[in-house]
MINU-510235 format. One record per atom (N, C-alpha, C, O): residue number from 1; atom name; x negated, z, y negated. Coordinates in steps of 0.1 Angstrom, whole numbers, padded with zeros to 4 digits. Atoms other than C-alpha are relative to their C-alpha. Layout:
BEGIN
NUM:CA:X:Z:Y
...
This chain:
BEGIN
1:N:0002:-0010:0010
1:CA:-1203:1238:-0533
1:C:-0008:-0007:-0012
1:O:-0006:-0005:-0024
2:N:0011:0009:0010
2:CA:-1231:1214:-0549
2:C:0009:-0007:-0013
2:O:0005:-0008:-0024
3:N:-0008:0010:0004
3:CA:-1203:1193:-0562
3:C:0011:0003:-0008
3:O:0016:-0004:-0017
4:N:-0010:-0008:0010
4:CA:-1179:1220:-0574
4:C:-0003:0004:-0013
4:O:0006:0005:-0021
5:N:0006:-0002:0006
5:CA:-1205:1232:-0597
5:C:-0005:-0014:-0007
5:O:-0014:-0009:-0014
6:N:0003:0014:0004
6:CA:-1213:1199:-0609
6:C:0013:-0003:-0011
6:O:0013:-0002:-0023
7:N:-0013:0000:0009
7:CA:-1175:1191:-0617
7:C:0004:0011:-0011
7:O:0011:0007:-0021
8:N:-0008:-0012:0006
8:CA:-1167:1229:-0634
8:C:-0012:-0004:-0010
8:O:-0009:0003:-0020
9:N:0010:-0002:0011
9:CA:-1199:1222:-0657
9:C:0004:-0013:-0007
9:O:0005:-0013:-0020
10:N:-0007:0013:0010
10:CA:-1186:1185:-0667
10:C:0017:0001:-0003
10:O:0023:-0007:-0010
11:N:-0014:-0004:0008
11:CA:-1148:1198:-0673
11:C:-0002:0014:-0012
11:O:0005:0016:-0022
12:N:0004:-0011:0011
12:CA:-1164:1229:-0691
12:C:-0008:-0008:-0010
12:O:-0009:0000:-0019
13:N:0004:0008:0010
13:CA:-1182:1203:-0713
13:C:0001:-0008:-0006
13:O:-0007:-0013:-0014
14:N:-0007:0014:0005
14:CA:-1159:1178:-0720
14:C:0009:0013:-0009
14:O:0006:0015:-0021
15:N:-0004:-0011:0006
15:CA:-1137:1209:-0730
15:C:-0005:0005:-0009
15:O:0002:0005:-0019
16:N:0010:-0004:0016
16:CA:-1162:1223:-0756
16:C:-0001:-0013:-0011
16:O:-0001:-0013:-0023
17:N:0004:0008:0011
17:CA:-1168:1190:-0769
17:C:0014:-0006:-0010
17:O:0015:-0009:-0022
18:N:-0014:0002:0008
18:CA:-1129:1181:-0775
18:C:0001:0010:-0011
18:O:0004:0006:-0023
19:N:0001:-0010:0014
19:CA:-1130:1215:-0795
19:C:-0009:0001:-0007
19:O:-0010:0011:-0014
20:N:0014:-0005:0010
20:CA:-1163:1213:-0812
20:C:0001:-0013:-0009
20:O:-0005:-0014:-0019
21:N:-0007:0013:0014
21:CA:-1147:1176:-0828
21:C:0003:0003:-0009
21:O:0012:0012:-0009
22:N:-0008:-0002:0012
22:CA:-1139:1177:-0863
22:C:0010:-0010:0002
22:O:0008:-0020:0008
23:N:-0010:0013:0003
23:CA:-1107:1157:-0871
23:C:-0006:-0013:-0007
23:O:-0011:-0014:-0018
24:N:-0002:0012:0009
24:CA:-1110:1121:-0877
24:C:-0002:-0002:-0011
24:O:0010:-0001:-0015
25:N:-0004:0007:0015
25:CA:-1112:1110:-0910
25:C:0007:-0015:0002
25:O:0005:-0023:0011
26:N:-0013:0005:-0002
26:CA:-1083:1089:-0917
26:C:0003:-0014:-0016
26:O:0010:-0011:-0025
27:N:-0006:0009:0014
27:CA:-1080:1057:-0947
27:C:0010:-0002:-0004
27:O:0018:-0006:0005
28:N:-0020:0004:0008
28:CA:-1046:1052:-0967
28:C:-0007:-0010:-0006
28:O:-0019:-0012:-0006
29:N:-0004:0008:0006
29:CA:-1038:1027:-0985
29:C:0003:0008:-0016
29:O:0007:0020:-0016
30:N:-0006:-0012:0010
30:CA:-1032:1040:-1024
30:C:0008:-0010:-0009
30:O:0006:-0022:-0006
31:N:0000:0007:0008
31:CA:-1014:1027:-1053
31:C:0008:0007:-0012
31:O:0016:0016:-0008
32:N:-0005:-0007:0011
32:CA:-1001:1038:-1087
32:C:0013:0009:0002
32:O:0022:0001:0003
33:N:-0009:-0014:0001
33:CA:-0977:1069:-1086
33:C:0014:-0006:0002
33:O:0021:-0002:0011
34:N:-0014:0001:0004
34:CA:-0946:1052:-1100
34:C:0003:-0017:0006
34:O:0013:-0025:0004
35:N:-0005:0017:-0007
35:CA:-0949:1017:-1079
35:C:0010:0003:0010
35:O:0011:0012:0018
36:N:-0013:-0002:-0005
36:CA:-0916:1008:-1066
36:C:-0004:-0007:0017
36:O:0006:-0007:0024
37:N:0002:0009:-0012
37:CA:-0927:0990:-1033
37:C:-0011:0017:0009
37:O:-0022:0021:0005
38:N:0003:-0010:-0008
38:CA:-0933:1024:-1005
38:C:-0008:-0007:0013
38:O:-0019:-0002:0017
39:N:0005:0006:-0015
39:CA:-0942:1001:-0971
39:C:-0004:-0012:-0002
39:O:0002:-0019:-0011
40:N:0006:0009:-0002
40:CA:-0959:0975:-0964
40:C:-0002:0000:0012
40:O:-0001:0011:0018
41:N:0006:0002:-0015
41:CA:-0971:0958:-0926
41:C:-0013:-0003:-0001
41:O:-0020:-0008:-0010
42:N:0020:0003:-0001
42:CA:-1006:0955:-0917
42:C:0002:-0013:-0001
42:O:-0007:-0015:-0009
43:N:0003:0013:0000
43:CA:-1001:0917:-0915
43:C:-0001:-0001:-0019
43:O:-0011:-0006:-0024
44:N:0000:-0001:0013
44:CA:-0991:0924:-0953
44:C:-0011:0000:-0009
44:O:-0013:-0009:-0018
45:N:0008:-0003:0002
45:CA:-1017:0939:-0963
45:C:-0011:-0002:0007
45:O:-0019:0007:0005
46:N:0016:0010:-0008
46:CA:-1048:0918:-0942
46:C:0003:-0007:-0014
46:O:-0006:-0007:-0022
47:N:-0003:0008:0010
47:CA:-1027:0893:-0969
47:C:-0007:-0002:-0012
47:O:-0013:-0011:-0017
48:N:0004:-0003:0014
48:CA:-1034:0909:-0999
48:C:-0015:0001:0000
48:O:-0022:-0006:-0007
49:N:0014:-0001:-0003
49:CA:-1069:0922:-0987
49:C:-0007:-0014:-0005
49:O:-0016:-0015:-0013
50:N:0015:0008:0000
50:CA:-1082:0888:-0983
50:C:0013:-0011:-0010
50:O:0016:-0023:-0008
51:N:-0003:0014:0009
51:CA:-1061:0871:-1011
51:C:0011:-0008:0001
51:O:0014:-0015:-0008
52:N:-0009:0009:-0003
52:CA:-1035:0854:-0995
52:C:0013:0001:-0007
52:O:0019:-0009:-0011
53:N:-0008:-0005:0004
53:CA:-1009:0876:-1008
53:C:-0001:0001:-0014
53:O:-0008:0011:-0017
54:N:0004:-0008:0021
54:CA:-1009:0876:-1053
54:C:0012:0008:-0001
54:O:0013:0013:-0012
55:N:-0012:-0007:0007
55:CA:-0978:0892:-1055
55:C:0010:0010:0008
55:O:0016:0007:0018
56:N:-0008:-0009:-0011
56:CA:-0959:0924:-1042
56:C:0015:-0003:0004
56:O:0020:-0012:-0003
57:N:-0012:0003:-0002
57:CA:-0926:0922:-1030
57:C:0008:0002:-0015
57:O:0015:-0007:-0020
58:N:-0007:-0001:0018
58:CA:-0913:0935:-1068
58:C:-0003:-0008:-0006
58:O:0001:-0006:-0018
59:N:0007:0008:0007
59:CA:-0932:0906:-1081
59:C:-0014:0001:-0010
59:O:-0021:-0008:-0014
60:N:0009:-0005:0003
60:CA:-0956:0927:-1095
60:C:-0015:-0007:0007
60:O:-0015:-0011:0019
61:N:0010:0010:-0004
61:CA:-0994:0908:-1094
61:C:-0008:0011:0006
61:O:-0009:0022:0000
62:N:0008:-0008:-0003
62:CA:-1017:0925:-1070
62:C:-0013:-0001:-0006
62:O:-0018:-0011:-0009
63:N:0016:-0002:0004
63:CA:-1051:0940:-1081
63:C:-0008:0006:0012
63:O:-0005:0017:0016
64:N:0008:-0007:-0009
64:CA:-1074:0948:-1056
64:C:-0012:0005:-0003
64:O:-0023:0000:-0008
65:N:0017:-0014:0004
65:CA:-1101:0973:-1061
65:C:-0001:0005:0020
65:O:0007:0010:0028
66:N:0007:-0011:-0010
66:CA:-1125:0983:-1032
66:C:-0011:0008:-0004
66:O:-0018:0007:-0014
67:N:0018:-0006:0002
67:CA:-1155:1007:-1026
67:C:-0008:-0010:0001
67:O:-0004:-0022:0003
68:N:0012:0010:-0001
68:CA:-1189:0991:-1028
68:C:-0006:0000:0013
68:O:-0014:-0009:0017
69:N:0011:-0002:-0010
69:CA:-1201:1006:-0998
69:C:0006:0018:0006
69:O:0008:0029:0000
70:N:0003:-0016:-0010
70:CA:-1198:1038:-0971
70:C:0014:0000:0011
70:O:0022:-0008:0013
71:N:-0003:0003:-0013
71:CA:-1182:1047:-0943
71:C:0017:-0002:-0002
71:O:0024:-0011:0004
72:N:-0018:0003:0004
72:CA:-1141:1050:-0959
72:C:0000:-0017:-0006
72:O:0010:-0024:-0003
73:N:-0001:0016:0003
73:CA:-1148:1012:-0973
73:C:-0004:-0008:0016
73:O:0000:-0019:0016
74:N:0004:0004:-0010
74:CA:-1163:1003:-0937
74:C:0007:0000:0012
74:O:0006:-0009:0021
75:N:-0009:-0002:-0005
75:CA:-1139:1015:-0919
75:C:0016:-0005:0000
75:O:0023:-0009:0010
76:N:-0010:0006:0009
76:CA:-1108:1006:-0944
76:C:-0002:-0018:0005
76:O:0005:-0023:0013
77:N:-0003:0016:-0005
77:CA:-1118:0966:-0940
77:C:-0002:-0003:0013
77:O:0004:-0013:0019
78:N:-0006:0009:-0017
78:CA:-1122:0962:-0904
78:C:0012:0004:0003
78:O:0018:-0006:0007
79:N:-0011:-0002:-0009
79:CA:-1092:0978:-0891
79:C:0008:-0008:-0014
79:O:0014:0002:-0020
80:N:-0011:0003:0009
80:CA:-1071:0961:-0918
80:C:-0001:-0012:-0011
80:O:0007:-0017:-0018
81:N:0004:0014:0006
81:CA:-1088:0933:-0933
81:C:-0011:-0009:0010
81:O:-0019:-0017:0006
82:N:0005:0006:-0013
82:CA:-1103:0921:-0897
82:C:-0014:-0005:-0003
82:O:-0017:-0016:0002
83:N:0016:0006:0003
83:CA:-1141:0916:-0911
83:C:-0005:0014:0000
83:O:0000:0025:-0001
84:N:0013:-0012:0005
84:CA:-1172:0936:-0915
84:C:-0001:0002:-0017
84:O:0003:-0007:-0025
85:N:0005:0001:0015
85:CA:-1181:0945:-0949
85:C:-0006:-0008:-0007
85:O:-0003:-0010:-0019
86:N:0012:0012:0003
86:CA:-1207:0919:-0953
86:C:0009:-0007:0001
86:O:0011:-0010:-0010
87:N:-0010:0011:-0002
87:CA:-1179:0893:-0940
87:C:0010:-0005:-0011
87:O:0013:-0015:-0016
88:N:-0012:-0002:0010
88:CA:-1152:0908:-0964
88:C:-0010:-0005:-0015
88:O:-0004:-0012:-0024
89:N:0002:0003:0011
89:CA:-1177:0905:-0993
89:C:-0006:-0011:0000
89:O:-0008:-0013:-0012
90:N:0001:0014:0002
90:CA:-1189:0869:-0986
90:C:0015:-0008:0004
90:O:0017:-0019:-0002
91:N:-0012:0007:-0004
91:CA:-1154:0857:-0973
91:C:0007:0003:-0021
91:O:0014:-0005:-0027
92:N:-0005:0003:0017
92:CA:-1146:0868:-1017
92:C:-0009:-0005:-0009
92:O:-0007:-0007:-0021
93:N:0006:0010:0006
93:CA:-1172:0851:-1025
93:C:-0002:-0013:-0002
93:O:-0007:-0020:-0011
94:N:-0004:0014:-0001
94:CA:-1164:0822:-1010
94:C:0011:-0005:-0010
94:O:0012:-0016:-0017
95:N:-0014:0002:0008
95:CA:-1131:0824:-1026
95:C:-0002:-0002:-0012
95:O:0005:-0011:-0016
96:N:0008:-0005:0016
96:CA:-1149:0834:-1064
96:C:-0001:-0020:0003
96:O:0009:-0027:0003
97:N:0005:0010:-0003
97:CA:-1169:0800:-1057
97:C:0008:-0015:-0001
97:O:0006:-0025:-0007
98:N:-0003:0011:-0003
98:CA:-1146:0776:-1044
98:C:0020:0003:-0009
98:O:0032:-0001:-0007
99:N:-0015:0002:0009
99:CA:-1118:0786:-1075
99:C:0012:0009:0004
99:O:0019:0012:-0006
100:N:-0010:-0006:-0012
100:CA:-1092:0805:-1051
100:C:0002:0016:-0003
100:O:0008:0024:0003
101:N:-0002:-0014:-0001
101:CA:-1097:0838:-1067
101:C:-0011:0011:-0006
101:O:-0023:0008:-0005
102:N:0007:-0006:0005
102:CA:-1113:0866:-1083
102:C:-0007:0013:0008
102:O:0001:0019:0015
103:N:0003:-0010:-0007
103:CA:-1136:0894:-1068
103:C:0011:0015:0000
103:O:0019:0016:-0009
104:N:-0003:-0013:0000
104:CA:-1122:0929:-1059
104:C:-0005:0005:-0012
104:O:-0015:0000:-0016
105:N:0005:-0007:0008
105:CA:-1127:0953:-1085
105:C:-0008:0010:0012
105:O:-0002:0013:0022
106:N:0010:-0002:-0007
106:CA:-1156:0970:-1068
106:C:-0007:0012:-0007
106:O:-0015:0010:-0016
107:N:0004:-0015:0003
107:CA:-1161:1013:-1073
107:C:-0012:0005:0010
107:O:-0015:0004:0022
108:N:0015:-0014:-0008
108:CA:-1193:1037:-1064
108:C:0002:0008:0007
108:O:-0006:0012:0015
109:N:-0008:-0010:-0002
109:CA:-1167:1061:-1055
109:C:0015:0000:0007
109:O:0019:-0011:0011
110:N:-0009:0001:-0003
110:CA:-1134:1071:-1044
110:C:0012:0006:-0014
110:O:0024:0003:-0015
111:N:-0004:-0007:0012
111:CA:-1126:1091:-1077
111:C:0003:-0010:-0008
111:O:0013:-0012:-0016
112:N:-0006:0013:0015
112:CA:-1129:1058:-1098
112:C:0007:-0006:0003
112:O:0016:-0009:-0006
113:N:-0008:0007:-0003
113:CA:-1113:1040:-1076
113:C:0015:0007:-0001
113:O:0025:0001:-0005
114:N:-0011:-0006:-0001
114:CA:-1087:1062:-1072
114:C:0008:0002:-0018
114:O:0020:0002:-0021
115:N:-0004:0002:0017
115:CA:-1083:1062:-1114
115:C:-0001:-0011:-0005
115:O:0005:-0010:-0016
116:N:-0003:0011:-0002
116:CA:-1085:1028:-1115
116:C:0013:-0003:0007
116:O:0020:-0013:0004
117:N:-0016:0010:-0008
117:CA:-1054:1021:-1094
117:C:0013:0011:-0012
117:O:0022:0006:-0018
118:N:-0008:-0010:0008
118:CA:-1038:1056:-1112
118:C:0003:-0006:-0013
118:O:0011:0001:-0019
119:N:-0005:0003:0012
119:CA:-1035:1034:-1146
119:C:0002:-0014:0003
119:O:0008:-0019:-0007
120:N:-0005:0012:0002
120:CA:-1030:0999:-1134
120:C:0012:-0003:0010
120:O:0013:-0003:0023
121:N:-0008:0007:-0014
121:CA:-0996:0984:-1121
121:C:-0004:-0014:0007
121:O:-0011:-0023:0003
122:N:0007:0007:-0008
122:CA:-1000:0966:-1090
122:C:-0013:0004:0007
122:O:-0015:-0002:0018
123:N:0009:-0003:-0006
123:CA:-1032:0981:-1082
123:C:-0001:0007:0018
123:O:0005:0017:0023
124:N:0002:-0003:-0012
124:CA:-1042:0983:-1046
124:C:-0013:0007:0006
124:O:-0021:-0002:0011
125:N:0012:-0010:-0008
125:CA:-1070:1010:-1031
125:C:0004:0002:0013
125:O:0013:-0002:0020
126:N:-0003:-0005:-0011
126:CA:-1076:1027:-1005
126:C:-0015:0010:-0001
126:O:-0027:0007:-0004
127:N:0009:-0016:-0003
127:CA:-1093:1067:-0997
127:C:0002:0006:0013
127:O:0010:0004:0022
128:N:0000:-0008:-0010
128:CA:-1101:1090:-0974
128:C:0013:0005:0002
128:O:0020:0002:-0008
129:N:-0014:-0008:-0003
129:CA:-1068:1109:-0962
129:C:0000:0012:-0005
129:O:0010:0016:-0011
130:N:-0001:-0007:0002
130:CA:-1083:1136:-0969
130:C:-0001:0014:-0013
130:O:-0002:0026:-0014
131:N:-0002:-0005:0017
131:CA:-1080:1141:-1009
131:C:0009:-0006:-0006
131:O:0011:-0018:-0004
132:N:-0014:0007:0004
132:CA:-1051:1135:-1025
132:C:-0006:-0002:-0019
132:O:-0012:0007:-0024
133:N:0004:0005:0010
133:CA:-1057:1117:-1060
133:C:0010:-0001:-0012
133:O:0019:-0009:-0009
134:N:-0011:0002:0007
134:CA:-1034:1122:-1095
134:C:0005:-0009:-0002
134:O:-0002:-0018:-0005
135:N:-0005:0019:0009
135:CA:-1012:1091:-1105
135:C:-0001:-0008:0010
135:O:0004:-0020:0009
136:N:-0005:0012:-0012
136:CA:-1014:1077:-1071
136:C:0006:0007:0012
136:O:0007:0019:0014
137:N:-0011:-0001:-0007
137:CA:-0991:1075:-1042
137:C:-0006:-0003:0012
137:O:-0017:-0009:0011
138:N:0008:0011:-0012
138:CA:-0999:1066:-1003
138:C:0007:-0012:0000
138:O:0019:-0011:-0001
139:N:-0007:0013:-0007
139:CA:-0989:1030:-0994
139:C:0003:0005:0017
139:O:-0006:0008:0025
140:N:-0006:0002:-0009
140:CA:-0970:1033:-0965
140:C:-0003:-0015:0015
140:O:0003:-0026:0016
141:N:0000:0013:-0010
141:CA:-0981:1010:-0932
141:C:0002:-0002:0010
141:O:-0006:0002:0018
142:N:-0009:0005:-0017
142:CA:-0960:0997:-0902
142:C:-0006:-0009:0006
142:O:-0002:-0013:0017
């Protein structure tokens, strides 16, 4: 009996806690409205992230813009540019340094960033899932 009561109070509390979760928050990929290139692969886009990649499949030149800082930029480069924040922004510094490349453009926000990519072709962001931004599109990733 000790034991039934034990289990019905840890499946009745696993149960409240599954429904007392908010959803996820979720990062996209963003990029100007009218860019012709829809998908991309995560190998793709690690590419571009850390530089490797200048140029989209349309030949269009990538621009990359990140946040400066918080939990959708923190989240956004590890799962998809395989570093910490700190890593990602000395690993373009190295690059800056040793000739190889220019910093990210580098937003306070998700609104600038997101208006920032809405006026430049080629521009590459990335936002929360959960606001959709004028003038930009999701990137698509397999």
């Amino acid at each position: 009996m000790k034991y039934t009561r034990s289990a019905l109070f840890l499946l009745g509390f696993g149960l409240v806690s599954l429904v007392a979760m908010p959803a996820m928050a979720e990062e996209i990929s963003i990029v100007k409205e009218d860019h012709s290139v829809e998908t991309v692969t995560a190998r793709e886009l690690k590419r571009m992230l850390l530089g490797k990649s200048k140029r989209w499949k349309n030949g269009d030149k990538v621009v990359l813009s990140s946040l400066k800082a918080g939990k959708t930029h923190d989240r956004f480069i590890r799962k998809y540019a395989g570093k910490t924040p700190k890593q990602f922004t000395n690993y373009w510094r190295k690059m800056v340094f040793s000739g190889k490349g220019t910093m990210p453009k580098a937003f306070a926000n998700e609104e600038a960033l997101a208006s920032f990519v809405s006026g430049r072709d080629g521009a590459l962001g990335y936002v929360d899932n959960d606001i959709s931004y004028s003038g930009t599109k999701q990137l698509m990733i397999q």
